[in-house]
Structure formats: structure tokens, C-alpha cells
TIDO-967444 format. One line per 2 residues: number of its first residue (from 0); their letters; for each residue x, z, y of N, C-alpha, C, O. Coordinates in steps of 0.2 Angstrom, whole numbers. Example, Ala and Ser with C-alpha at 12.3 -4.5 7.8 and 13.67 -1.06 7.14 Angstrom:
BEGIN
0> as> 66,39,-28,62,39,-22,66,39,-16,71,42,-17; 64,35,-11,68,36,-5,64,39,0,67,40,6 .
REM end
This chain:
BEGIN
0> xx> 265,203,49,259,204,47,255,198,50,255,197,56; 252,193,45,246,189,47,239,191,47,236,195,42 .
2> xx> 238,189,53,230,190,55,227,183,54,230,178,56; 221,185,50,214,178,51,214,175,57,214,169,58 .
4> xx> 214,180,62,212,176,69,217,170,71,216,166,76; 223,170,67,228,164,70,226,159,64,228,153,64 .
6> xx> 224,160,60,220,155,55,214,150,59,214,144,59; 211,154,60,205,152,65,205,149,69,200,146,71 .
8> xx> 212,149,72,212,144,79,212,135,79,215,132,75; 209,133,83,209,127,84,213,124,87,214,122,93 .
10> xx> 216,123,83,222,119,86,224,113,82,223,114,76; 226,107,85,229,102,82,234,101,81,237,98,85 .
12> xx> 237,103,73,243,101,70,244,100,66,240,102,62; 251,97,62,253,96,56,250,103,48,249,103,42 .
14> xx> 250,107,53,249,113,46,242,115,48,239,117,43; 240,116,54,232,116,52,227,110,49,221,110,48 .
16> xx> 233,107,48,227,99,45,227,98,37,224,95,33; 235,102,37,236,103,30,231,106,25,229,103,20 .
18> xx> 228,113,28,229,118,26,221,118,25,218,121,21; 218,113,33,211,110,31,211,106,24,207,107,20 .
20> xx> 216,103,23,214,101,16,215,103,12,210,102,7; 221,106,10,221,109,4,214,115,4,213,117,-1 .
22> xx> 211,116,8,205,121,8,197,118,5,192,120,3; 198,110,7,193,107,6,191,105,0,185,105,-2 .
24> xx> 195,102,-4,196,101,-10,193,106,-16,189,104,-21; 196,111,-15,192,117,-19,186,123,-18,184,128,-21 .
26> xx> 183,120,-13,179,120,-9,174,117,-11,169,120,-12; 175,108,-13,169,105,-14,168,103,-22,163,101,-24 .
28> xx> 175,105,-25,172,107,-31,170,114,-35,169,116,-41; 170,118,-30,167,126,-33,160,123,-32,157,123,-37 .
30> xx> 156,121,-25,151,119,-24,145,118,-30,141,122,-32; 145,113,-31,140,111,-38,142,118,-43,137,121,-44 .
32> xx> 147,121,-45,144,126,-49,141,132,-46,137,135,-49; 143,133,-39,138,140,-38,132,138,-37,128,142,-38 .
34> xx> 129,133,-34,122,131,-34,117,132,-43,118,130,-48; 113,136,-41,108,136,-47,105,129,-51,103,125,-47 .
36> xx> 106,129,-58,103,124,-59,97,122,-60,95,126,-64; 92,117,-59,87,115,-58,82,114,-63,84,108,-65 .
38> xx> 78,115,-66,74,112,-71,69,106,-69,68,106,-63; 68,103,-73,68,98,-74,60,96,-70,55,98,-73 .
40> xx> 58,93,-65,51,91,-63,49,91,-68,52,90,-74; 40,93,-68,38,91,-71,31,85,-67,31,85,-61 .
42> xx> 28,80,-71,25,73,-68,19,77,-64,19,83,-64; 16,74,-60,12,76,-55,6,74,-60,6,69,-64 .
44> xx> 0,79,-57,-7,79,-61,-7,74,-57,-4,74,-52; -12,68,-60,-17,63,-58,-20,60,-64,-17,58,-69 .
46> xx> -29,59,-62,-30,53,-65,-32,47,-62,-34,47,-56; -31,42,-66,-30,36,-65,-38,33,-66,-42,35,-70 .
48> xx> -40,30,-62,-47,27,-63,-46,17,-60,-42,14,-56; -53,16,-64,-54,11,-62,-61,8,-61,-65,10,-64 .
50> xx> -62,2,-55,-71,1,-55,-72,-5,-55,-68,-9,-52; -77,-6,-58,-79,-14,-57,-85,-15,-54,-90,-12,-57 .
52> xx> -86,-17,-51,-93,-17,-46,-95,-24,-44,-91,-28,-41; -104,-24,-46,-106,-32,-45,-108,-31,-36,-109,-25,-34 .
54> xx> -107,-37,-32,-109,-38,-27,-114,-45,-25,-115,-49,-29; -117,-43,-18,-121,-50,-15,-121,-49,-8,-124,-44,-5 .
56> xx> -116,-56,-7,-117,-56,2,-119,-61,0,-120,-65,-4; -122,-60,9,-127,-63,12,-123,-67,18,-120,-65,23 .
58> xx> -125,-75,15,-121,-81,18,-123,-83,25,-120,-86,29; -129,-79,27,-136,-83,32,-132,-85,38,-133,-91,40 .
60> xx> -128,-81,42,-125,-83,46,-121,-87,47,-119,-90,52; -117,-89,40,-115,-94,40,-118,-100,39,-115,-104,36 .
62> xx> -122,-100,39,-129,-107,37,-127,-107,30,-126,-113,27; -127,-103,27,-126,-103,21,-133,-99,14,-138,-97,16 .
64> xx> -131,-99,7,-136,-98,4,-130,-88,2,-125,-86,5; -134,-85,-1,-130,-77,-3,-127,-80,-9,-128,-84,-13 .
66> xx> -123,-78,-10,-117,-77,-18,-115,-71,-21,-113,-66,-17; -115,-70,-27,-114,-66,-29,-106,-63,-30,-103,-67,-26 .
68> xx> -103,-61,-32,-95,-58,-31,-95,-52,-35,-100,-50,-39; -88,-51,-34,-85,-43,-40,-80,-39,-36,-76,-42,-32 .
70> xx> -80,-33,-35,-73,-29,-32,-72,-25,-39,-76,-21,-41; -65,-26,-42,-61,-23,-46,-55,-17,-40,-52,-18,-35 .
72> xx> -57,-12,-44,-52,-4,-39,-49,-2,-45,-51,-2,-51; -44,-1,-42,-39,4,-47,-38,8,-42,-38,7,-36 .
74> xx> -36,14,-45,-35,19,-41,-33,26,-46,-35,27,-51; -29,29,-40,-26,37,-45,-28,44,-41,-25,45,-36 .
76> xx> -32,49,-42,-34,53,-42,-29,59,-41,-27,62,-46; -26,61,-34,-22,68,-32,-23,73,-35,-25,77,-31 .
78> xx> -24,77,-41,-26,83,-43,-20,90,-42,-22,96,-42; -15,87,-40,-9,91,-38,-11,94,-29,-9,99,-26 .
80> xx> -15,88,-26,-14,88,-19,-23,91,-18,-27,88,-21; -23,95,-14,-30,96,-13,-31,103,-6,-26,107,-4 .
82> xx> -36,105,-3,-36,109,1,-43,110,2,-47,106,3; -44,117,0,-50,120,-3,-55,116,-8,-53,116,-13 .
84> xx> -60,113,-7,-64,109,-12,-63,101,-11,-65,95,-14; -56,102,-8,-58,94,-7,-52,89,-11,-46,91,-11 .
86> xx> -53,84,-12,-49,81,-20,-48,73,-16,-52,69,-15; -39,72,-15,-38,66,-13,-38,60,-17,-36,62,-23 .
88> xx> -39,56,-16,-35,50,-20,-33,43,-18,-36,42,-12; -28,38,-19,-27,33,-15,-30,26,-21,-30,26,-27 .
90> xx> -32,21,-16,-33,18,-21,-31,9,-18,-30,8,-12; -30,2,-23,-31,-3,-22,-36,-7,-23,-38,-6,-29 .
92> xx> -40,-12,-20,-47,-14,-23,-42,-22,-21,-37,-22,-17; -46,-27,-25,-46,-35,-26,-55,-36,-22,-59,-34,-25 .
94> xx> -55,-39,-19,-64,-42,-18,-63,-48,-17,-58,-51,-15; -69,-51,-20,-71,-56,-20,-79,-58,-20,-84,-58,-25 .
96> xx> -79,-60,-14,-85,-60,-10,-91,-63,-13,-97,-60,-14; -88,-70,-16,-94,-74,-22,-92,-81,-15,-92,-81,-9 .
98> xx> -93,-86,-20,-93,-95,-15,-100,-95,-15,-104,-93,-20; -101,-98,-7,-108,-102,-6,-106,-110,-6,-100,-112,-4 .
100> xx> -109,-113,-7,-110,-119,-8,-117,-124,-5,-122,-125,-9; -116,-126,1,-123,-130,6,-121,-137,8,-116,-139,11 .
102> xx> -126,-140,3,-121,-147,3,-129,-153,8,-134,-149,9; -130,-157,11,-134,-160,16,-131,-167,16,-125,-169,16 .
104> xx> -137,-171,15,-135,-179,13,-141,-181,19,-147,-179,18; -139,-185,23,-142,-189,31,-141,-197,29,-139,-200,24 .
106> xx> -144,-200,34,-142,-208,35,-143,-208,43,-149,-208,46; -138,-209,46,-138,-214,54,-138,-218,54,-134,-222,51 .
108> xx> -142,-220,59,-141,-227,61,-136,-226,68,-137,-221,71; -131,-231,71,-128,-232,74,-130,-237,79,-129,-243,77 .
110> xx> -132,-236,85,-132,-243,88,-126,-247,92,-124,-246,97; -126,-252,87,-122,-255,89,-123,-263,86,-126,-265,81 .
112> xx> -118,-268,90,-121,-275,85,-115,-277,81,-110,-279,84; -117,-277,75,-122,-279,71,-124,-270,71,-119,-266,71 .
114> xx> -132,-268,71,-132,-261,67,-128,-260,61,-126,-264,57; -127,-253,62,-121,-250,55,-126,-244,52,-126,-239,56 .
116> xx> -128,-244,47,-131,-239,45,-124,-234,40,-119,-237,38; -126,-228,40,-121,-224,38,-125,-217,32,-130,-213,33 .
118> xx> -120,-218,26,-125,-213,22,-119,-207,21,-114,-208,17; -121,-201,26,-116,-195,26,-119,-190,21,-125,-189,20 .
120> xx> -113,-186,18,-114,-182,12,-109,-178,15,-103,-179,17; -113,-171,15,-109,-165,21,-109,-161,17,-115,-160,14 .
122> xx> -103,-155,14,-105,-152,9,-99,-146,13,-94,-147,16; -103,-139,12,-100,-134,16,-97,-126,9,-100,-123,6 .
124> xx> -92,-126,10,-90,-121,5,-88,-114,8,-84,-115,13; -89,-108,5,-87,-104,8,-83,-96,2,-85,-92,-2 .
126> xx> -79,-96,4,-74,-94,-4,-71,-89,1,-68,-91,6; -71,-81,1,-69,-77,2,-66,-71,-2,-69,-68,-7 .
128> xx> -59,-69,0,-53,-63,-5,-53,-58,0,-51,-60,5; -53,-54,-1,-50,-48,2,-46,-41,-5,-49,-38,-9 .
130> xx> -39,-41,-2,-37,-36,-5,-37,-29,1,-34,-29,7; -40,-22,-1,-37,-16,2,-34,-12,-2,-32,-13,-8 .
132> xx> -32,-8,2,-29,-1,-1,-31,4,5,-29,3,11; -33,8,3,-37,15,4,-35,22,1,-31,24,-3 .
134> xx> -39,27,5,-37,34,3,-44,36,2,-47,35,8; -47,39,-1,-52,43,-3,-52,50,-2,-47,54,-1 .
136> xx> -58,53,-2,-57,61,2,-64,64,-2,-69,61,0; -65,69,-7,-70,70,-10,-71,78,-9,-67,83,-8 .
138> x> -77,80,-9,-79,85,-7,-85,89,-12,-87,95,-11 .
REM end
């Protein structure tokens, strides 16, 4: 009479190793058929949005004049994901701040001999990008 329990034993040898494989084998192809099969996701609710928005910074601290600018946002709207009233979304935005431009025309005199007079033309530019990307939280 064979008992399981000498099946079971752990031991290392030619016919327990066998017998692991021949056991493994049909094993891992019954697998995928007794699993249930799946239907098919369906796409995740979201809407997609986008914004375009006029801006004006304010150059002053940099000895500058204000400029005007644009922030373009694309962004998509979690409708699947939400927790009581409140509605997520992620977004990317492009900014661009607006160029200032402070241009300043002088004359030095240098002392030196012979004098050297000098006609300077100082012109200051100021050109700012920022890309983000953000999460939104609506209530």
C-alpha cells in the first residue's frame, strides 16, 4: 500500500525530481484554463480640457517695464476617480510670462589723456518659460 505521506517527503533524489516534473508540466497548463475569463476593460471616464489664459507680470523689480504673456493648460478631468463631492484632475500648462525690454543710451567721459568720450547703448531683456504639471482638487 502507498501512502501520500511518502510522496510528501522532502527529500532529494533522482525520483523525487522526476516526478516534480512530470507533475509540473500539467500543472501549468491546466492553470490558464481554470482561471475565469476576463472581459474586456472598459476606457476610464475622463474629460479632457484645455485653457488659454491672457497674463501681465509685473517686471518692476527687475528695473523693468510689465509684459504681457499667455499660459496654455491641457488637462484631463478624473470622473472615474472621486471621494464624496470632490472631482480630481491632472494637468500640464506651458507659461510664458511675456519679454520686457529696457533699453538706456548714456555718454562718459573718461579721464584720461587724451579724453575718451564713450557713447553706451545698454539694452536689458527679460524672456521667461515655465512648464508645470499639477493635480487639481474640485469641490
Amino acid at each position: 500500500m502507498v501512502r501520500i505521506a511518502d510522496y510528501c517527503r522532502c527529500q532529494a533524489g533522482p525520483h523525487n525530481m522526476r516526478l516534480k516534473q512530470q507533475l509540473l508540466l500539467p500543472l501549468l497548463c491546466a492553470l490558464p484554463v481554470s482561471l475565469p475569463a476576463q472581459d474586456e476593460l472598459e476606457p476610464p471616464d475622463v474629460d479632457i480640457f484645455a485653457e488659454l489664459q491672457g497674463t501681465r507680470t509685473d517686471y518692476r523689480d527687475a528695473n523693468a517695464d510689465h509684459a504681457d504673456g499667455t499660459r496654455l493648460t491641457v488637462g484631463t478631468w478624473l470622473n472615474d476617480f472621486g471621494h464624496g463631492n470632490f472631482q480630481y484632475a491632472l494637468e500640464a500648462s506651458f507659461n510664458w510670462m511675456g519679454e520686457s525690454r529696457s533699453s538706456r543710451s548714456f555718454r562718459e567721459d573718461t579721464p584720461s589723456d587724451p579724453p575718451i568720450t564713450l557713447d553706451i547703448d545698454e539694452t536689458t531683456r527679460i524672456d521667461i518659460n515655465t512648464v508645470s504639471l499639477s493635480g487639481r482638487l474640485l469641490h
